[in-house]
C-alpha positions as CSV (number, residue, x, y, z in Angstrom):
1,X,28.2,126.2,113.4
2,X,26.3,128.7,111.3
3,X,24.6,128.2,107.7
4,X,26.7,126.8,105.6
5,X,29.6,126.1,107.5
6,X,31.7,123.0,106.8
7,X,33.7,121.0,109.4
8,X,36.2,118.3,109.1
9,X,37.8,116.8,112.2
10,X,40.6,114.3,112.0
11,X,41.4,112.9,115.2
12,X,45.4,111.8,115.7
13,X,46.6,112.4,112.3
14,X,49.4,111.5,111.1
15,X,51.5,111.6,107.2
16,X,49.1,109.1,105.4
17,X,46.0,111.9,106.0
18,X,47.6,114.1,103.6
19,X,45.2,114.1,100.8
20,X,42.3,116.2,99.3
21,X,39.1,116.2,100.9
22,X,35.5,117.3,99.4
23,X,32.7,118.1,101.0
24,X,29.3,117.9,98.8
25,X,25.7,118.7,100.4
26,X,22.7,117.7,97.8
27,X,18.9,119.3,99.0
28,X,15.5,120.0,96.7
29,X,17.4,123.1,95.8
30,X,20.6,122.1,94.0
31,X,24.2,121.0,94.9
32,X,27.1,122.4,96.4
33,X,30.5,121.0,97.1
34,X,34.0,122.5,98.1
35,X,37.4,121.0,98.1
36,X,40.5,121.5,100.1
37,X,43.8,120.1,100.3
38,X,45.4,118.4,103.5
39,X,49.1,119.0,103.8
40,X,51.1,117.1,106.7
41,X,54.5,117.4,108.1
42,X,56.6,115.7,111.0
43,X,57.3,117.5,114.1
44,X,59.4,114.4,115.4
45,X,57.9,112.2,118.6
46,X,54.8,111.1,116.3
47,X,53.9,114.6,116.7
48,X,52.4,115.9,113.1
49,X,51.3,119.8,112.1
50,X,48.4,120.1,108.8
51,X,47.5,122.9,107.1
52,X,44.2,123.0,105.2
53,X,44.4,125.3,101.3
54,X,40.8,125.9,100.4
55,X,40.0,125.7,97.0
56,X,38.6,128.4,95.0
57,X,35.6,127.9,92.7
């Protein structure tokens, strides 16, 4: 990943990982954080589709 790229990775998800997720790095130089929102659905067969909305700041 380059500077200042993020990555989340949730392994076998399913409907309860639907929630908002925040990711907040703290240096010398200040703080950052960003925000998204996890949105699940059922594709039948314990099969489940999620789609990430980044926030805007």
């Amino acid at each position: 990943m380059s500077s200042g790229t993020t990555r989340l990775t949730i392994l076998n998800i399913n409907l309860r990982d639907e929630a908002s997720y925040t990711c907040e790095g703290i240096n010398e130089y200040g703080r950052a954080s960003t925000e998204c929102r996890m949105t699940t659905e059922s594709g039948g067969l314990n099969k489940f589709q999620a789609s990430l909305v980044e926030a805007k700041f």
